[in-house]
C-alpha positions as a printed NumPy array, in Angstrom:
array([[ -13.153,  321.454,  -89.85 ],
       [ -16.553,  321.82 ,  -90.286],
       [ -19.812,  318.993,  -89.18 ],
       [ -22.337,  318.453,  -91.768],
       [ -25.709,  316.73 ,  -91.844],
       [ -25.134,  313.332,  -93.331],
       [ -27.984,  313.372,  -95.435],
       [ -26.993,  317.029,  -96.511],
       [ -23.335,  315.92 ,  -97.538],
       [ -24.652,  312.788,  -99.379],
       [ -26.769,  315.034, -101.198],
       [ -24.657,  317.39 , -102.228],
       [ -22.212,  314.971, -103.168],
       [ -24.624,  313.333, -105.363],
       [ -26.047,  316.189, -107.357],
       [ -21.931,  316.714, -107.979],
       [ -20.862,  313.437, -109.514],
       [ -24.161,  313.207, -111.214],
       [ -23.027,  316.993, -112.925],
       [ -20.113,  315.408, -113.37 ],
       [ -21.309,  312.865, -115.845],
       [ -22.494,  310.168, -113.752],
       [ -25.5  ,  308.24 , -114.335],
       [ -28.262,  309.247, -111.911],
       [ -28.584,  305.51 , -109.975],
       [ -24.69 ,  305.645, -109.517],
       [ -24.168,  308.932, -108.191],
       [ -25.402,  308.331, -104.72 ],
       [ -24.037,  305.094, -104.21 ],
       [ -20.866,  306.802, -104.339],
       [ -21.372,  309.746, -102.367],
       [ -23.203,  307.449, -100.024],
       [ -19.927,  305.405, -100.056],
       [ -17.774,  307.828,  -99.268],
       [ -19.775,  310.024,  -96.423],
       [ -19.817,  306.434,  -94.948],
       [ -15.673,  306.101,  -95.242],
       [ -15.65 ,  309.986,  -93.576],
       [ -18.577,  308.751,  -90.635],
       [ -16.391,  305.622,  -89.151],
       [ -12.934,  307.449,  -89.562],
       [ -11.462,  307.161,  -92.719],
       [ -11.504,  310.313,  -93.849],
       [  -8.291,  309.416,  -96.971],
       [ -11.194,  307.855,  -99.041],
       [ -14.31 ,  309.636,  -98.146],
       [ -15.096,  313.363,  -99.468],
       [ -11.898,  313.972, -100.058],
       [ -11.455,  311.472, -103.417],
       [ -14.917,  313.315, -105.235],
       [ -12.74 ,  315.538, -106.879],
       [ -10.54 ,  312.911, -108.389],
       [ -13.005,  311.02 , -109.18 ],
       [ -14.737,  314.05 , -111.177],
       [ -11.421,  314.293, -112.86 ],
       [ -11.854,  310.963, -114.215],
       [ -15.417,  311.598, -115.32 ],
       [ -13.861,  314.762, -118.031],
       [ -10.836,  312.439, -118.92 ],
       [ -12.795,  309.098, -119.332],
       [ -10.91 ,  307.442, -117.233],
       [ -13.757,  306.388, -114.864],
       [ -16.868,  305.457, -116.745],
       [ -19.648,  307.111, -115.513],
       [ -22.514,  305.72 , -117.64 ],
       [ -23.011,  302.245, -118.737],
       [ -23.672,  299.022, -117.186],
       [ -21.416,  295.762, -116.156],
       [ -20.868,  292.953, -118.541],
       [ -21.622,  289.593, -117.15 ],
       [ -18.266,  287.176, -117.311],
       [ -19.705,  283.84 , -115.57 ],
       [ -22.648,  283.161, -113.452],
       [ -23.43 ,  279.845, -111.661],
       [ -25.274,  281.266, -108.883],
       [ -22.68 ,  280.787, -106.071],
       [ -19.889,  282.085, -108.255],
       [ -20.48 ,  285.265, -110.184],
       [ -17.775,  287.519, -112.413],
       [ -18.157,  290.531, -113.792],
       [ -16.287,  292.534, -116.002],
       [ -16.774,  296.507, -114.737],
       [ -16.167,  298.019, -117.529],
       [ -14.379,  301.283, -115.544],
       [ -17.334,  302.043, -113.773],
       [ -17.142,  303.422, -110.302],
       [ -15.934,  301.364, -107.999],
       [ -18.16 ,  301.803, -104.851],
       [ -20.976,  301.543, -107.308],
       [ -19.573,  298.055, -108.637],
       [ -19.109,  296.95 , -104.926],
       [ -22.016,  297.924, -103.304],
       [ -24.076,  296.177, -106.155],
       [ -21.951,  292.808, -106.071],
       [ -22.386,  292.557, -102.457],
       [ -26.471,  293.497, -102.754],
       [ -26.22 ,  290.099, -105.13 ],
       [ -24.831,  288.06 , -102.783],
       [ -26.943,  288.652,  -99.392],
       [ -29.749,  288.31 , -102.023],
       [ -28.479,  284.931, -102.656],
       [ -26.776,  283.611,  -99.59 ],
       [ -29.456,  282.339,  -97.729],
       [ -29.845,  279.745, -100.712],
       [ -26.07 ,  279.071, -101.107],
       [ -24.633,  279.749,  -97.795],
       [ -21.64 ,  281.262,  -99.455],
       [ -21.571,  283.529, -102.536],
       [ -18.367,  284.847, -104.525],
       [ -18.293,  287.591, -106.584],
       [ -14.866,  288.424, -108.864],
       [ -14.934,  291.795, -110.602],
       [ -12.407,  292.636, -112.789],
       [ -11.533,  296.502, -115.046],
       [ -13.131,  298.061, -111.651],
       [ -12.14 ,  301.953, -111.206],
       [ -11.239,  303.016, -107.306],
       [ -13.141,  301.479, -104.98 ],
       [ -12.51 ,  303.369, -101.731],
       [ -12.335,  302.022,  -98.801],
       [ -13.076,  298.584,  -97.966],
       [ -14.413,  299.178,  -94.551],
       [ -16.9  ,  301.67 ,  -95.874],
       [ -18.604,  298.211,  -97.416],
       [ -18.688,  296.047,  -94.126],
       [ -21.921,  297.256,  -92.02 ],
       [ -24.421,  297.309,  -94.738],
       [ -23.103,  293.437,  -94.85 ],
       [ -22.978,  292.597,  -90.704],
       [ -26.15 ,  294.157,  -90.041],
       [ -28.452,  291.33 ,  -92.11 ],
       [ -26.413,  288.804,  -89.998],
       [ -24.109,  287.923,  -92.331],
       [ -20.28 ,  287.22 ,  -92.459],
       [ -18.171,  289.823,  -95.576],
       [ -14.491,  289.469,  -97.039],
       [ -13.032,  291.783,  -99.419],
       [  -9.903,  292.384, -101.181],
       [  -8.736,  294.332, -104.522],
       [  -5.583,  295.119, -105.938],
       [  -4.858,  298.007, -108.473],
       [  -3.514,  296.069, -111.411],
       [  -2.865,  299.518, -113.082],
       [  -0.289,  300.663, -110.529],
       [   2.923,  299.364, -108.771],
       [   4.155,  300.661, -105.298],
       [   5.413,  298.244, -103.321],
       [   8.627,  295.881, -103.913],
       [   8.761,  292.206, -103.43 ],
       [  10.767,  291.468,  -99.463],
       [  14.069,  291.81 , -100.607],
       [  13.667,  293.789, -104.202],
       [  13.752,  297.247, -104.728],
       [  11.679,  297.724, -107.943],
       [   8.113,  298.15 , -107.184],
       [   5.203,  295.119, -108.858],
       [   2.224,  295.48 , -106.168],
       [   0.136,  297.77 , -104.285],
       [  -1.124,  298.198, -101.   ],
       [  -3.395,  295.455, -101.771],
       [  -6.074,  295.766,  -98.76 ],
       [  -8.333,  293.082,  -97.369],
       [ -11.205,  293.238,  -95.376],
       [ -12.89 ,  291.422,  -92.984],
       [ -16.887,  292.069,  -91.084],
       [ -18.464,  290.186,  -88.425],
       [ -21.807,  290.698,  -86.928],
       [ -21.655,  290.509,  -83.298],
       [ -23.937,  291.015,  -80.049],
       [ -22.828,  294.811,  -80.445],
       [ -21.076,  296.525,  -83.157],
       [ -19.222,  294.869,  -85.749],
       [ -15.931,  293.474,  -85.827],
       [ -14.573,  295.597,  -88.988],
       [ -11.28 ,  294.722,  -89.947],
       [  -9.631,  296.349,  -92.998],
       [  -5.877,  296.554,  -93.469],
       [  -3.794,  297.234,  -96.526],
       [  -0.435,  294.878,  -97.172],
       [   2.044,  297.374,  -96.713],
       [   2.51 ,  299.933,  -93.257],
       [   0.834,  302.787,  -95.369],
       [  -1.705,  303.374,  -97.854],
       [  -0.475,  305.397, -101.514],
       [  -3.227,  307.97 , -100.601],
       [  -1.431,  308.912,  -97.32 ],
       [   1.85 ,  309.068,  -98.664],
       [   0.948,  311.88 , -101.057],
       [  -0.876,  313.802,  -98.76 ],
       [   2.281,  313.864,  -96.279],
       [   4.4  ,  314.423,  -99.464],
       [   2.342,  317.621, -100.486],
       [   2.072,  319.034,  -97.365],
       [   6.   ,  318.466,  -97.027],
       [   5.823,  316.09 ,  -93.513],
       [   7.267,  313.282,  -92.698],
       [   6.154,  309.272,  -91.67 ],
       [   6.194,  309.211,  -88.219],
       [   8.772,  306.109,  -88.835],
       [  10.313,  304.334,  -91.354],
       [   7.18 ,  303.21 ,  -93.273],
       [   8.778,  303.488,  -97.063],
       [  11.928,  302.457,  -98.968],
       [  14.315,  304.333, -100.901],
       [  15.041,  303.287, -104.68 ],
       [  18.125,  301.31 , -103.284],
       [  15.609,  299.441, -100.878],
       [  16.637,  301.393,  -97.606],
       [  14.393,  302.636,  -95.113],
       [  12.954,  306.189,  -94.962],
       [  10.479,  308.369,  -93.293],
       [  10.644,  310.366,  -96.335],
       [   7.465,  310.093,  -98.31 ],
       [   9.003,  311.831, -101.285],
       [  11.311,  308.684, -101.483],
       [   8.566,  307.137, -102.819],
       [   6.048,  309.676, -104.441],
       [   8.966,  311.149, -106.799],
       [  12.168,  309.377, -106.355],
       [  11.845,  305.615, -107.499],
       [  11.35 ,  304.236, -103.725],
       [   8.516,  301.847, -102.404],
       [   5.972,  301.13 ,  -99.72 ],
       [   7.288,  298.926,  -96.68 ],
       [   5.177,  295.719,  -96.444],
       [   4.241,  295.266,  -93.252],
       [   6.72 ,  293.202,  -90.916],
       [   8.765,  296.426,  -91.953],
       [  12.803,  296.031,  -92.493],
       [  13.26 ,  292.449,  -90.971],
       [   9.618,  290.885,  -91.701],
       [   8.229,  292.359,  -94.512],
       [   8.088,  288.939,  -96.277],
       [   4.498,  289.332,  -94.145],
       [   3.075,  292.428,  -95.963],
       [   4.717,  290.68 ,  -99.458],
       [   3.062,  287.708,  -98.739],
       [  -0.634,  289.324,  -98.272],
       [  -0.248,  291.486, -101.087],
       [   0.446,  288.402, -103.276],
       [  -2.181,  286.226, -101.98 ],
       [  -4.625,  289.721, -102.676],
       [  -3.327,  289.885, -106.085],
       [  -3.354,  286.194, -107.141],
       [  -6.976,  285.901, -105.788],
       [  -8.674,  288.601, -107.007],
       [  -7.13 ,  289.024, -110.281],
       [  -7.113,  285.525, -111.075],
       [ -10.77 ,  284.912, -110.443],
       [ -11.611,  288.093, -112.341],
       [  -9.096,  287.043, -115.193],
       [  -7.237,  290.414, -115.837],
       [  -4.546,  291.676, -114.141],
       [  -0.813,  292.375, -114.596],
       [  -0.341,  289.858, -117.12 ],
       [  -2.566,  292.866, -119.44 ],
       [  -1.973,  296.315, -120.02 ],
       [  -4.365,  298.433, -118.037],
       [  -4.891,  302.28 , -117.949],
       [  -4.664,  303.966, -114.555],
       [  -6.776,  303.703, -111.977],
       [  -7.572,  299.8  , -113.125],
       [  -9.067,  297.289, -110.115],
       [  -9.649,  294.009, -109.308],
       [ -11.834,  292.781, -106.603],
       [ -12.556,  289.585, -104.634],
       [ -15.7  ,  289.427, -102.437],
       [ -17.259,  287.008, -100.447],
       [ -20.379,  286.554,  -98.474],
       [ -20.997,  284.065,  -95.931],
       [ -24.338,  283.409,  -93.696],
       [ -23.62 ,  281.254,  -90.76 ],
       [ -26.975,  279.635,  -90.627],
       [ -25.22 ,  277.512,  -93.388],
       [ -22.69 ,  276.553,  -91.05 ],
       [ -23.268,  276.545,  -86.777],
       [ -25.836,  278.779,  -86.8  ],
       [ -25.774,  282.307,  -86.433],
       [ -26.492,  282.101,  -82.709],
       [ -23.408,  280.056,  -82.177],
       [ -21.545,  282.337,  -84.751],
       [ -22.527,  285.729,  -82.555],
       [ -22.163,  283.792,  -79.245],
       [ -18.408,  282.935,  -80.266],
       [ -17.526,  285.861,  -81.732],
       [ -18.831,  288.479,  -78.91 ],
       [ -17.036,  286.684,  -76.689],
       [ -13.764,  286.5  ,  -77.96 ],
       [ -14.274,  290.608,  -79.525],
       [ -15.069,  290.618,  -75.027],
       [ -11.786,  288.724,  -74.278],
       [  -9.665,  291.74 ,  -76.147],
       [ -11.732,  294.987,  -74.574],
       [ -11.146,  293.244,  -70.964],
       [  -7.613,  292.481,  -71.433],
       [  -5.582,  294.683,  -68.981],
       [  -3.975,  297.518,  -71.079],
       [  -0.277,  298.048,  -71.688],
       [   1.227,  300.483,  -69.483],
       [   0.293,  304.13 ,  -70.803],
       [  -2.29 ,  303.26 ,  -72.814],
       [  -6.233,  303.254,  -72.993],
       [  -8.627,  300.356,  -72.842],
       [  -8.085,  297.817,  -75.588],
       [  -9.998,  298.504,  -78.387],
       [ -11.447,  295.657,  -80.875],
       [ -11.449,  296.764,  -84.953],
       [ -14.428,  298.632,  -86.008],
       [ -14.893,  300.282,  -82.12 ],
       [ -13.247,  303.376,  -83.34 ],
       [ -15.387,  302.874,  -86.411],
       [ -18.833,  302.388,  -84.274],
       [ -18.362,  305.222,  -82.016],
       [ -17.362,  307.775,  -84.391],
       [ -20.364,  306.689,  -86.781],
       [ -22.704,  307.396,  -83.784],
       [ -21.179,  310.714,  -83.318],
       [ -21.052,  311.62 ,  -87.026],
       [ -25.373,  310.74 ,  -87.21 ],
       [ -25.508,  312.933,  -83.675],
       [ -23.741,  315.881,  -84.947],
       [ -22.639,  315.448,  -88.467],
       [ -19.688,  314.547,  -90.387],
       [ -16.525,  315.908,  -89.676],
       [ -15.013,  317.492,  -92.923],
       [ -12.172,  320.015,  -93.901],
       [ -12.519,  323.294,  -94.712],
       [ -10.322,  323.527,  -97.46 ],
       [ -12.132,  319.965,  -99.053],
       [ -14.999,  321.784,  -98.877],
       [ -13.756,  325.349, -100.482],
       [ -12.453,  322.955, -103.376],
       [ -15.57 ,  321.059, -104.079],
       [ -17.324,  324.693, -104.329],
       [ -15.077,  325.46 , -107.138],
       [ -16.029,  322.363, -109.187],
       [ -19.771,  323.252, -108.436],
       [ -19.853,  326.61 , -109.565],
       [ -18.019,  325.036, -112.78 ],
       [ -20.888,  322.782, -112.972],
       [ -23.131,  325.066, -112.479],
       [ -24.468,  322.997, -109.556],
       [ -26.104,  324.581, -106.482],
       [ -23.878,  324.37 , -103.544],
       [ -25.688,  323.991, -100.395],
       [ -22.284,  323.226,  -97.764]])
């Protein structure tokens, strides 16, 4: 593993996609996007998703150049149509619109719809807190099926995350969870390297539980919601609120044919000076996120951490001393420089 400047990474990672095909004012959103998603922790969508994404730049299936098409505006309520553009790109810019306009409308909504992959959810939060404001965020990827209904065995949604940030006193509350016990990106990365779940976090194709994660990547199982075996009506239920939300408002989703690697996103912006008052909003909220670090910890274990502490204090070391990426990441991206003919400084 190897620590890298952050600026130096973003950099680099923007000079890439741009050689790939990407228009000059998206590239570093994206690599900014992702070096953020590596900097608080999760490292499944940060550096490690540039190649695939410059895979979809040759095959056209991310968009690299162009700009969004404009569904519905009423101020408050936007949708967009994202025409398979990249995904952090889409995101960053929806939520830019709304903390533009929230101060006026206390709450703005954006629906996208025909987004490519977004990364992670998280990655999105801070930029938000840090003006003060309150962030939600879901997508689902209409394009793709992994996870069964409770009770079914033939696979209709997918992980489905949502997210959740709230400024605080300190560092943010950053919440960001998928539907089902593991994310598609983490089962093919234990599949390919030939390990195991550390439990039963998939089904087979006759709905029974596995630690296998080629049960699911190549033999016709599914993702376990979350609940797992006995309670996984819990995970189904978020993953079909997730769906229903955010590709009904965006009006496309699995009632279409979509080509792969096909999202839909919900996002929402709140200030609470339109509500209590920010004051009051922090006051609560820093004291309850206060309530959880000082609870007594469970026998064996650390201090009680809040979501987004893990987050915080591995951002703050990443800035010190660089992010933390792998070698072999690193040795790949390389390769797809010296096809670009792109100098690579890492």
């Amino acid at each position: 593993m190897a620590r890298i400047d952050v600026d130096r990474l973003r950099h680099a990672l923007g000079a890439l996609l741009t050689a790939g095909g990407m228009d000059a004012d998206k590239a570093p959103v994206v690599a900014e996007v992702l070096v953020e998603a590596d900097m608080i922790g999760h490292t499944t969508h940060g550096t490690g998703l540039v190649a695939g994404y410059l895979d979809g730049l040759r095959n056209g299936e991310l968009k690299g150049q162009g700009d969004i098409e404009v569904i519905a505006d009423r101020g408050a309520c936007i949708t967009w149509d994202g025409r398979k553009l990249p995904g952090p790109w889409l995101v960053r810019r929806a939520l830019d619109l709304a903390c533009a306009r929230v101060a006026q409308y206390g709450v703005v909504t954006v629906a996208i719809r025909n987004s490519h992959h977004t990364g992670a959810l998280a990655a999105y939060m801070r930029r938000v807190t840090d003006q003060g404001y309150v962030v939600q965020m879901n997508c689902s990827t209409v394009s793709a099926c992994r996870m069964a209904p409770f009770g079914g065995t033939e696979p209709v949604l997918t992980p489905n995350p949502q997210a959740y940030g709230f400024p605080t006193d300190g560092d943010p509350i950053l919440i960001d969870i998928s539907a089902s016990i593991t994310t598609t990106t983490m089962t093919r990365q234990l599949a390919a390297a030939g390990q195991r779940y550390p439990e039963a976090w998939g089904l087979t194709a006759d709905g029974q539980p596995t630690d296998d994660p080629e049960d699911v990547v190549s033999r016709g199982g599914t993702l376990m919601p979350i609940g797992g075996a006995r309670k996984g009506y819990k995970g189904f239920g978020m993953a079909l609120a997730v769906d229903v939300l955010s590709q009904g408002l965006a009006g496309s989703g699995r009632a279409e044919q979509h080509e792969p690697m096909t999202l839909s996103v919900f996002l929402q912006v709140l200030d609470p000076a339109a509500f209590s008052g920010r004051e009051a909003f922090v006051t609560e909220a820093s004291h309850t996120a206060g309530l959880c670090r000082d609870n007594r910890p469970a026998p064996g274990l650390g201090k009680v951490r809040v979501p987004g502490d893990g987050a915080a204090a591995s951002r703050r070391r990443a800035l010190a001393e660089g992010v933390e990426i792998d070698d072999a990441i690193l040795d790949g991206l390389a390769s797809r420089a010296t096809a670009l003919n792109v100098n690579w400084p890492l």
